[in-house]
C-alpha positions as CSV (number, residue, x, y, z in Angstrom):
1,X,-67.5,-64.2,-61.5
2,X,-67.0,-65.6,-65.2
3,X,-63.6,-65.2,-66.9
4,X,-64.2,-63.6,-70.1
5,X,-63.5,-65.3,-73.5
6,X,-59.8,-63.4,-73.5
7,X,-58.9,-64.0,-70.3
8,X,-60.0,-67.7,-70.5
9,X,-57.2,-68.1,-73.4
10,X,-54.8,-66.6,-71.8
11,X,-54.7,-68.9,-69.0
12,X,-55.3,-72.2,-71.2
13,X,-51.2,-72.6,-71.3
14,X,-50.7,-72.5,-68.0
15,X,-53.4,-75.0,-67.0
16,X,-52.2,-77.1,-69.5
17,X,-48.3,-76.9,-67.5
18,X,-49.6,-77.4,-64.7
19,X,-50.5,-81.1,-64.9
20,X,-46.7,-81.4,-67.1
21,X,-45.2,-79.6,-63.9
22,X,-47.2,-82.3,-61.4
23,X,-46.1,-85.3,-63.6
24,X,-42.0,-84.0,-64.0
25,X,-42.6,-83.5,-59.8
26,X,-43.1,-87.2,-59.5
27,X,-39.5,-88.5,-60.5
28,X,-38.0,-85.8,-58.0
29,X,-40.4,-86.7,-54.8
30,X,-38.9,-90.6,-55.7
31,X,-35.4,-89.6,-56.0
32,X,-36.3,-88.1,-52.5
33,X,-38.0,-90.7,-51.0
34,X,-34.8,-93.2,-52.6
35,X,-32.2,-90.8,-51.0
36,X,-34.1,-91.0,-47.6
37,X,-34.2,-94.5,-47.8
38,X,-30.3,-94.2,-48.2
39,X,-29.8,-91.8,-45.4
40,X,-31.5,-94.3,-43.3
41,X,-29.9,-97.7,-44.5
42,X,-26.3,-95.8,-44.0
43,X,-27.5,-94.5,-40.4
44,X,-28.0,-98.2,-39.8
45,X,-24.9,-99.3,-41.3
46,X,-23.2,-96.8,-39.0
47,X,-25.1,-98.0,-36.1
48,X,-23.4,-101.7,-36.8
49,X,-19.9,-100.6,-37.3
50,X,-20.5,-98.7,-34.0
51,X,-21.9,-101.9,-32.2
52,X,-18.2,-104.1,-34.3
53,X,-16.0,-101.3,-32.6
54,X,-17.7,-101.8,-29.1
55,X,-17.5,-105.4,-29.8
56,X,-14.0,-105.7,-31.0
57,X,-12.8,-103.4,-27.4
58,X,-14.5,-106.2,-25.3
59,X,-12.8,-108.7,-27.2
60,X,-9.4,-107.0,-26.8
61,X,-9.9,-106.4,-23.2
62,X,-10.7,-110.0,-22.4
63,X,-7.7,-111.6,-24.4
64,X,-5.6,-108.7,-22.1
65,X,-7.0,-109.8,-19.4
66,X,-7.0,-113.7,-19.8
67,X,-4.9,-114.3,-22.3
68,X,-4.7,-117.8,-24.0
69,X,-1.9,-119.9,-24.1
70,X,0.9,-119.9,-26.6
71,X,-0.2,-123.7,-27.4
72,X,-3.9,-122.7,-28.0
73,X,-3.9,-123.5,-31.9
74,X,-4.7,-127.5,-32.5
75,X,-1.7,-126.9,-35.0
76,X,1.1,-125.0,-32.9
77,X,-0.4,-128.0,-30.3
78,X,0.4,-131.0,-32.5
79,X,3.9,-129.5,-33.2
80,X,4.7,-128.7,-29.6
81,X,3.8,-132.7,-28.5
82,X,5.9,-133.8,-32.2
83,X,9.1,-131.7,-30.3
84,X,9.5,-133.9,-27.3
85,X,13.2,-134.6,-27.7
86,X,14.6,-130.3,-27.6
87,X,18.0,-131.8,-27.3
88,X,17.8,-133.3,-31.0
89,X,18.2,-131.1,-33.8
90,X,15.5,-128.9,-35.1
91,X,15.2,-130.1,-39.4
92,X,16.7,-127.5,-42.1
93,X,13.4,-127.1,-43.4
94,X,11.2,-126.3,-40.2
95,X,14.4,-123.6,-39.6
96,X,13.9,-122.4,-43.4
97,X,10.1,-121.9,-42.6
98,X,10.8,-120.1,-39.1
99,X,13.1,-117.9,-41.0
100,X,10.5,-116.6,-43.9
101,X,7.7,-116.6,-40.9
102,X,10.0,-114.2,-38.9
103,X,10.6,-112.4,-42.0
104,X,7.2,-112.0,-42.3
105,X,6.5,-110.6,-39.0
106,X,8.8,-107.2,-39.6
107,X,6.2,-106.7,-42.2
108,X,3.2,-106.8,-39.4
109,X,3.2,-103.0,-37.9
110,X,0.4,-103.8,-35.4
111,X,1.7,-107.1,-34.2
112,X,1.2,-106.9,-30.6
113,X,0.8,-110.3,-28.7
114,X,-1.2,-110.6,-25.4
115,X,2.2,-112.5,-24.3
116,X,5.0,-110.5,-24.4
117,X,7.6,-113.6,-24.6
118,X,6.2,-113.6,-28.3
119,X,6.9,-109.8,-28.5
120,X,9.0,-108.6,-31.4
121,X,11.3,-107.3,-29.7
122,X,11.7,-110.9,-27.9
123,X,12.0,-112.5,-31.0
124,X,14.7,-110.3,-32.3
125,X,16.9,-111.3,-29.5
126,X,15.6,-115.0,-30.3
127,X,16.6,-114.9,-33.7
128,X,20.0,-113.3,-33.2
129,X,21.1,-115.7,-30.8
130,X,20.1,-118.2,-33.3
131,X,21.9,-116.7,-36.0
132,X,25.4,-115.9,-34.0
133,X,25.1,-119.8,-32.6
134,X,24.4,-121.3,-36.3
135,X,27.5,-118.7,-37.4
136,X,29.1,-120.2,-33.9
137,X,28.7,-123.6,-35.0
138,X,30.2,-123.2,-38.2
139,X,33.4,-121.5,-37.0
140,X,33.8,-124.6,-34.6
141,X,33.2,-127.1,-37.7
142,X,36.1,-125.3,-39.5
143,X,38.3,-125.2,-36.8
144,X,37.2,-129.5,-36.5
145,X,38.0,-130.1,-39.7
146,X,41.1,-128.2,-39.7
147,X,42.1,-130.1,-36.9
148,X,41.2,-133.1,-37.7
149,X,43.0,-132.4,-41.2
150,X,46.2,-131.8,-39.1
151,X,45.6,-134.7,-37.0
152,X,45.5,-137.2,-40.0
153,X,48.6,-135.4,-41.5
154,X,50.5,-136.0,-38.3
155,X,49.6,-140.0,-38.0
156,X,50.7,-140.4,-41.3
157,X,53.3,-138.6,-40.6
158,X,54.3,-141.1,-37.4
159,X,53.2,-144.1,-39.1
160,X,55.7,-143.5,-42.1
161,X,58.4,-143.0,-39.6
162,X,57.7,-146.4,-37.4
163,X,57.4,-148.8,-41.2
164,X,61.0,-146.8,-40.9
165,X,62.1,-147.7,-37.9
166,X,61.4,-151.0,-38.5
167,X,63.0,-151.5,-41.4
168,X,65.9,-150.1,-39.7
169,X,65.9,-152.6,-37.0
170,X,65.7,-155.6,-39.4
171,X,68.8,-154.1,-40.7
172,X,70.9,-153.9,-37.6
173,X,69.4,-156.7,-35.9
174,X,68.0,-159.1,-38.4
175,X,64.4,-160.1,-39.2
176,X,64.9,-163.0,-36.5
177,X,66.2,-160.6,-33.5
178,X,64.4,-160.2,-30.3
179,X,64.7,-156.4,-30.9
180,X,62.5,-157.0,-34.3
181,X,60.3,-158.9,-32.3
182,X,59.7,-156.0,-29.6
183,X,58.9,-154.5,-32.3
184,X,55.8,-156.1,-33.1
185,X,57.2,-157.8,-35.8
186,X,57.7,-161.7,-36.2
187,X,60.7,-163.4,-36.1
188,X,61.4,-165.3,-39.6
189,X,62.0,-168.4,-37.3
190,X,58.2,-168.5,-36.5
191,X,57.0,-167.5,-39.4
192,X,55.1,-171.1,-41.1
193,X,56.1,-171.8,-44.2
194,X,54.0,-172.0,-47.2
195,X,53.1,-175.2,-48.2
196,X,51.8,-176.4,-51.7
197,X,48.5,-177.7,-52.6
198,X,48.4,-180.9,-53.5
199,X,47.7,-181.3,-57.5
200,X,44.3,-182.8,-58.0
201,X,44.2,-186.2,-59.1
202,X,44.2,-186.3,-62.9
203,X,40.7,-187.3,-64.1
């Protein structure tokens, strides 16, 4: 059945939307196909982080159950075999360094070591036996020197007193007495007496 002349004008608009409506459909079916692709590249991403977190389980399970030696690093190694003599003193600086590096630690909320002797609860006890020694130390270096300033005090002290003595025996006895002599000192008897050197030959 024919449209008639009226009709056909009336629907001349609308045909010419429809091919406007099928070309402003296109953009949206991309941005759908570019949001699917999304969808699927996150589901994949997800899929990995799932497979890292199944991964990083094992990985913490085997270092619980075989964990590696405190020595393992080449580094920590080559410091350890440096440190043969634990009876000599550790240098200020490699102390200075253990002090910022335990410092640092606090600061690690996680830290928990496969081996609890590097716990930080260990090492708390570590370093404040370190610390009351170092403080030990220095109260015992004081207390040296104190000493040792009393000491020196006291020999002067007796040597002062002995020059004294001396000088008091010379004055009872004389400087050629056997008592002077007990003394340590030499009789003027014995003593040699200078003699002059001969004047060179005038020239």
């Amino acid at each position: 059945m024919s449209l008639s002349p009226s009709q056909t004008r009336l629907n001349r608009p609308q045909m010419a939307l429809n091919p406007l409506q099928t070309h402003l459909n296109r953009p949206q079916r991309g941005l759908n196909r570019i949001q699917s692709d999304l969808n699927r590249s996150q589901a994949g991403l997800n899929r990995i982080q799932t497979a890292l977190n199944r991964l990083q389980k094992a990985v913490n399970r085997a270092q619980r159950s075989y964990p590696l030696p405190p020595h393992s690093s080449f580094a920590i190694e080559k410091e350890r075999k440096m440190a043969k003599n634990q009876t000599a003193r550790v240098r200020p600086d490699v102390l200075k360094a253990d002090e910022a590096a335990y410092t640092a630690l606090q600061a690690i909320p996680d830290y928990a070591p496969a081996n609890a002797a590097f716990s930080k609860t260990t090492m708390t006890g570590n370093f404040g036996s370190y610390q009351t020694a170092q403080q030990a130390e220095i109260n015992a270096q004081n207390t040296l020197d104190a000493a040792r300033d009393a000491a020196a005090k006291t020999e002067w002290v007796f040597h002062n007193a002995m020059l004294g003595v001396k000088a008091q025996v010379i004055a009872q006895y004389g400087d050629d007495s056997d008592e002077a002599q007990a003394l340590g000192l030499k009789k003027k008897s014995e003593r040699k007496s200078p003699t002059r050197k001969a004047k060179a030959a005038a020239k």
